[in-house]
N, C-alpha and C positions, 0 to 999 in steps of 0.2 A: 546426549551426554558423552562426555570421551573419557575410555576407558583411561585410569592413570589419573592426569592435570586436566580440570576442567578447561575449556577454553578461554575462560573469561578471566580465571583465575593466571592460567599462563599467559595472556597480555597484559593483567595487571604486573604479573611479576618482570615482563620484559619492559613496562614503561619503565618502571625502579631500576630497570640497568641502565636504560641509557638518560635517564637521571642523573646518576652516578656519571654516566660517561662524559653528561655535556656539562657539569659543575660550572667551568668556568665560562660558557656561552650561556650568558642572559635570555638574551631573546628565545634560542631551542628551550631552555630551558622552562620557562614562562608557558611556551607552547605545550610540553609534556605535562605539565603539571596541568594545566585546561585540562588536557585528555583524561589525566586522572580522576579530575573531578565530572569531567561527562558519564564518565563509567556509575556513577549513582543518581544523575539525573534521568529524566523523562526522555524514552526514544523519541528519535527524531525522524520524522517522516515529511519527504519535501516532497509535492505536486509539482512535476517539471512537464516542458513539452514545447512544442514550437505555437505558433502564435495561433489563437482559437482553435486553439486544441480543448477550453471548457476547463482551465484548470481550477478561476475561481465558481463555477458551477461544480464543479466534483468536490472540494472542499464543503463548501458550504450545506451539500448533500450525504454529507460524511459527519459533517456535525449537528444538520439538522435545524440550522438554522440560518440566518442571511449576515453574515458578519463578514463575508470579502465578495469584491474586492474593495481595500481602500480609493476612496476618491484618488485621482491625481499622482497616483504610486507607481504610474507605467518602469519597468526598470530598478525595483526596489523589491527587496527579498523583506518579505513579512511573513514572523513569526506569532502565531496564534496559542497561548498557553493558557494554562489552565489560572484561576483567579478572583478571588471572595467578588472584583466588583468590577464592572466593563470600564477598561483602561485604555488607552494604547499613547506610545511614546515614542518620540521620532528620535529617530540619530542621524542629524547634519554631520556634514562630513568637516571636520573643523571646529564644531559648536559645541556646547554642553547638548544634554540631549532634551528635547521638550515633548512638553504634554501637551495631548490633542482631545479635542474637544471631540465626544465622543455622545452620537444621537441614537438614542435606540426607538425603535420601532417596536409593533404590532408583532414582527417575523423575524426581528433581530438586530441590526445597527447598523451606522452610517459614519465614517469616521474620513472627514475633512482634512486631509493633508498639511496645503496652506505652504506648502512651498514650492517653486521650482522643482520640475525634473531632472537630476543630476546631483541638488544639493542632498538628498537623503541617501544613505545606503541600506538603511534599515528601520523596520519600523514592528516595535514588539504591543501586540493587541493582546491583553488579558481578557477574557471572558469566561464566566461560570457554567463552564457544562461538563457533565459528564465523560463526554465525550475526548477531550484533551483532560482527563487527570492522567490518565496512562500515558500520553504521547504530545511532542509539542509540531501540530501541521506548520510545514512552510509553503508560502503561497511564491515561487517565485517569476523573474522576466522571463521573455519567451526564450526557445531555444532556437538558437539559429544552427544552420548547417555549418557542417565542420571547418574552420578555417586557417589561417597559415598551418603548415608542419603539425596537420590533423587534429589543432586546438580549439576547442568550445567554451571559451570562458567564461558562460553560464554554468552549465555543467560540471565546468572544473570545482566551481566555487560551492553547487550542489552535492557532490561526490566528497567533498572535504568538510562540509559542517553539518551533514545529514546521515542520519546511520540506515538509512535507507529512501527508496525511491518509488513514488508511482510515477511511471513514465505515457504521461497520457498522448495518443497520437489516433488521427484517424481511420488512417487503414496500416498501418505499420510497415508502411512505403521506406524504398530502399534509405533515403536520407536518414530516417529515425535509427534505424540502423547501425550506421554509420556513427553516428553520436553516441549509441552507447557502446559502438566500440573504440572509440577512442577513450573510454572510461578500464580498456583492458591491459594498459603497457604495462601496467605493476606486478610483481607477484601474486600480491593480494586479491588484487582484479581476477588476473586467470585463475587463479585455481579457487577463487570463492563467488562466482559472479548470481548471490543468493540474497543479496538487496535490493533488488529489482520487480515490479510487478509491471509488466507493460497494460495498460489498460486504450482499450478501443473505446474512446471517451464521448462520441458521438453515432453511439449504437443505434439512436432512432430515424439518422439520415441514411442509414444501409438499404440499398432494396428500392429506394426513391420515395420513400416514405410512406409504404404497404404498413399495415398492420403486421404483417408479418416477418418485418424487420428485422427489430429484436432476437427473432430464431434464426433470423442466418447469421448474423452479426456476433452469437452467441458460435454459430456452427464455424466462422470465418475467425475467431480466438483461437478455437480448437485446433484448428487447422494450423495457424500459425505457431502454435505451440509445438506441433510435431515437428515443424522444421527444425533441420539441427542446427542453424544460425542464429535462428530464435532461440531457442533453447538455450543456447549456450553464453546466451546474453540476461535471461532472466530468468525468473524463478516459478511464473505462471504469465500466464495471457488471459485477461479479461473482457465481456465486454461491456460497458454500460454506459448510456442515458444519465448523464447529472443530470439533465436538465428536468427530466421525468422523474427520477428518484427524491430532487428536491420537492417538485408539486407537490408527489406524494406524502413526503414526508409534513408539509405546510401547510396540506390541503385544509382549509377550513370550513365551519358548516355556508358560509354564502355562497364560496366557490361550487362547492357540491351541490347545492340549488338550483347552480345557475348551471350546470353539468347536467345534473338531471333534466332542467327544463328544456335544456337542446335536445336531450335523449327521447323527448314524447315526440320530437321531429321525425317524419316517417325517414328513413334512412338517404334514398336517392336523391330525397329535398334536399338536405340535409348538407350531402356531399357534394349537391351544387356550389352551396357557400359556404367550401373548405376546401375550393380550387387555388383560392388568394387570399392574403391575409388582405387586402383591400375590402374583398366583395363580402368576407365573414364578417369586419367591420364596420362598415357603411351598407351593407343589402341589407334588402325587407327579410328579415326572419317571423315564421309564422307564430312566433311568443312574445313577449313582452320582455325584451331583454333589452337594455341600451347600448348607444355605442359604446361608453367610458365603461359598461362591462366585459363587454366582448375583447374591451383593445387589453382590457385586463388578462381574462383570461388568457389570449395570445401572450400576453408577454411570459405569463407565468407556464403556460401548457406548451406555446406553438400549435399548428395546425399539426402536428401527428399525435400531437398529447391530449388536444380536444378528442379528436376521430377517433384514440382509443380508449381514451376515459368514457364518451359516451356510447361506446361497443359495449363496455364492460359495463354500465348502468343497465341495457339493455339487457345483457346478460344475467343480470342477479346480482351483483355487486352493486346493491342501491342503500348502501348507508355511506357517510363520511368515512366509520370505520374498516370496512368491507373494500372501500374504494381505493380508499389512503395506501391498505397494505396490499392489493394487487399491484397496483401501481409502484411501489416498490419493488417486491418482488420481479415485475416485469420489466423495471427499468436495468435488472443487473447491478441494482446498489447491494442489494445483499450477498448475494455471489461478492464482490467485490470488498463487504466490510469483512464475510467470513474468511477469505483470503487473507486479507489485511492481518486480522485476528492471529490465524493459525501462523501464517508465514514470518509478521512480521513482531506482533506484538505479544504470543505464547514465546516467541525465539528473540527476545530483546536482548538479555545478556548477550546469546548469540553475536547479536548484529551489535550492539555494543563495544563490543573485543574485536570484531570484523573493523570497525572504523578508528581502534586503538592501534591497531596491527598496520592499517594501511597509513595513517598518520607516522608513526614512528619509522616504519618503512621510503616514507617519501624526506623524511628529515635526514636518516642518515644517506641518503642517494642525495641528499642536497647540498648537505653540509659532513660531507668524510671527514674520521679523524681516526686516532690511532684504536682499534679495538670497533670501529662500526662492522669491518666487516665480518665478526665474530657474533655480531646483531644479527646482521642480515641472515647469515646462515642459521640462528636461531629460530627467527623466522618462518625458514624456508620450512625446518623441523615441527612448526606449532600447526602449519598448513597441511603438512602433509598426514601429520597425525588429528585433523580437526572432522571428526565424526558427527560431531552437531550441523556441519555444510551437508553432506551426504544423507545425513536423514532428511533434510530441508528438501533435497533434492526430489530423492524417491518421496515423499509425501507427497508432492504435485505429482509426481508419475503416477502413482499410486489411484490419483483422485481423479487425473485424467482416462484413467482406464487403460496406461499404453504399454504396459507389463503382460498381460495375458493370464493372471490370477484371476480364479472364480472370487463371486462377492465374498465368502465369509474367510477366504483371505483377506484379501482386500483388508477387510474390516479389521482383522486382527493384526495386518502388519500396521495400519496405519497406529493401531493402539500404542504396540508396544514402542514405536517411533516414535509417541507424543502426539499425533494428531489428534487424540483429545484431552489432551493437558499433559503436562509434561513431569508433573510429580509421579513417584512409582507407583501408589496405590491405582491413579489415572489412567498408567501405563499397563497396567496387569491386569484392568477391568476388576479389581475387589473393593472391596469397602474400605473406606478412608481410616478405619481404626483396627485394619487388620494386621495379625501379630506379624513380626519381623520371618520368624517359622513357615507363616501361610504363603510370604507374599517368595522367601526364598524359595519354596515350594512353586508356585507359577512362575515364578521366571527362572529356576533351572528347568521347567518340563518345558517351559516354549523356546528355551534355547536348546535344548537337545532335537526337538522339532524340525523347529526353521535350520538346524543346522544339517538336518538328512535331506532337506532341498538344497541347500546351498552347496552338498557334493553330489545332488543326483544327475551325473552324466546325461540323464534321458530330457530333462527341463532345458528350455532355452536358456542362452548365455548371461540374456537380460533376468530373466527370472532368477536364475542362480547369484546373480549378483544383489539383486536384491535382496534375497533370502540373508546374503551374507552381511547386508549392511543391520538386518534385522537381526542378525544374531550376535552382532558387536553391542547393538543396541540393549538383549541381556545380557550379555558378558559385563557391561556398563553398569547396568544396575544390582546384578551379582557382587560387582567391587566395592559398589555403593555399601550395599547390604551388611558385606563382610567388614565395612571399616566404620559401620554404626550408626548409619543412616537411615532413613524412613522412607 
């Protein structure tokens, strides 16, 4: 929260200026007034990355079901929203926009294009889940490395109608890099770079495809995170397995049968014929399994998804249920939806006002007129004082451990910062119907608190800054308190 003008509320009110400013330019104006209306819609969260980076496997794992990618859509940005009844609808470029015949499946649906690549620009899939009422995913084309005068014209087009990003890449080799820093020339970019989640999107190929993958690939995020270029580019580093997160998520009782039935294989057997996906599908296995299941299960598991789903059979994880949410868990989907959650979808107004800020920002630098540059410096003003960026910050510091607070810090800065929920009762750890008395009671005693760390000479520089971001964070809710809020 920022003490004073929320932040969401101070870019609604700077869209209404230069409203006012560009009365008689149609088209900006056309534009501003979108952004106003974005401001009450569903975040927007886009899956970007360069080519089999896994982006429609990471969606699809995120919602739980098999709905991308579109047939035939190479080069077409599709949006996936929420929807009483499974839709989607093409926008030719030139054309009225039409409906697409739309097959569902057992797992989820299959939606047929039926045009040329080039004539579509977009293509919007309704489907009924849970999962998109909060958020609308975009599934977009690959990213290529940066090109003429350090431009990504994917990216550009990402960074402009999404209010945030999972940035899925390999190993977060220098090129990825590079493309999202060419997302930093604006004001808005540098001093807010908190829509960003880089995600290590094929965590089960780390390590050469060990069981023990997944742990380094988890420990190889971590790492990246500490760098200060990484850092200073996103908000967290991830790492997961869609490919594995989805199994699990899909897994069904035949699949799990046929998982089990390979697990009563003595192991050495076993991992003879799960040297190739050749010899696992056409060799003699000692069960009763066929080829059209096997070729199944590879397509759904892979050879490191079979070897660790049937580790984990072995293990004690012998029901569908049991199995399903390992394999979740260990694919890194949930780390990644909780991420998601906290970063992006508890701080949506946040990121909301973030991409009303950076819109308005890129219009008046596009199109100057008399009184923009009275904008711009306002701006500068709304960033500099924007306290909901810096809690977003330290919450990933926080969670990564790289502060040097014992746990039940820890735990209490993350509270009063929102990391678990961002109402004040959530924030003060008391009960949801406690009196305005009680709750001004714990958050003047945790701001007098956090504020004897934030001047204690003896704590590190990084600690004390934190301490200080935690105690604007009561001072926040103080202001709250005092002008009749809950």
């Amino acid at each position: 929260m920022t003490v004073g003008l929320r932040l969401d509320e101070a870019a609604w009110g700077l869209l209404h200026q230069a409203i006012d400013l560009y009365q008689d330019n149609p088209r900006a104006l056309g534009e501003l007034r979108h952004q106003v209306a974005r401001l009450e819609q569903p975040l927007r969260i886009a899956v970007a990355g360069p080519w089999r980076s896994g982006k429609s496997t990471v969606l699809n794992a995120l919602m739980g079901e098999e709905v991308a990618p579109v047939e035939g859509a190479d080069g077409v940005f599709t949006w996936y929203e929420d929807g009483a009844q499974p839709r989607a609808t093409a926008y030719p470029a030139g054309q009225p926009p039409q409906e697409l015949t739309v097959l569902k499946s057992a797992t989820g649906m299959r939606v047929d294009l039926g045009w040329r690549a080039g004539e579509v620009r977009d293509i919007v899939v309704q489907w009924p889940t849970r999962a998109l009422r909060q958020v609308t995913l975009i599934d977009t084309p690959a990213v290529t490395d940066t090109g003429e005068q350090g431009h990504v014209p994917v990216m550009e087009r990402v960074l402009r109608d999404a209010d945030a990003v999972l940035y899925l890449t390999r190993d977060g080799r220098d090129s990825d890099l590079r493309v999202l820093e060419s997302s930093r020339e604006s004001a808005v970019g540098q001093a807010a770079p908190v829509n960003v989640i880089m995600v290590l999107s094929r965590a089960d190929e780390t390590g050469g495809g060990r069981i023990d993958g997944l742990l380094t690939a988890r420990q190889l995020a971590r790492r990246h995170h500490r760098e200060p270029r990484v850092s200073a580019l996103c908000v967290n580093v991830v790492a997961c397995s869609g490919a594995l997160g989805l199994a699990g998520r899909t897994l069904g009782e035949s699949a799990f049968a046929a998982l089990a039935m390979l697990a009563r294989v003595p192991r050495p057997e076993l991992e003879a014929h799960l040297l190739s996906a050749d010899r696992f599908v056409r060799g003699e296995l000692p069960v009763r399994l066929g080829p059209e299941v096997r070729a199944e299960l590879l397509d759904r598991f892979g050879l490191f998804g079979i070897r660790l789903a049937t580790t984990l059979v072995r293990a004690g994880f012998d029901s569908r249920v049991k199995l399903s949410a390992e394999l979740i868990r260990r694919s890194g989907l949930t780390e990644l939806r909780e991420s998601v959650t906290r970063c992006f979808i508890d701080r949506r107004d946040t990121l909301k006002a973030r991409s009303a800020l950076a819109a308005v920002e890129a219009l008046l630098r596009a199109e100057p007129a008399r009184g923009t540059d009275e904008l711009v410096g306002a701006i500068e003003q709304i960033l500099a004082g924007a306290h909901e960026f810096r809690e977003l910050r330290l919450l990933v510091a926080l969670r990564n451990s790289r502060l040097g607070f014992d746990a039940d810090l820890v735990a209490e800065a993350q509270r009063l910062i929102g990391g678990d929920g961002v109402g004040l009762a959530a924030r003060l750890g008391v009960e949801h119907e406690a009196t305005v008395q009680r709750l001004w009671e714990v958050a003047a005693d945790a701001q007098w608190r956090w504020r004897d760390r934030a001047e204690d000479p003896l704590l590190p520089l990084a600690q004390r800054r934190g301490a200080q971001v935690v105690v604007r964070s009561c001072e926040g809710m103080l202001a709250e308190l005092a002008a009749g809020g809950r």
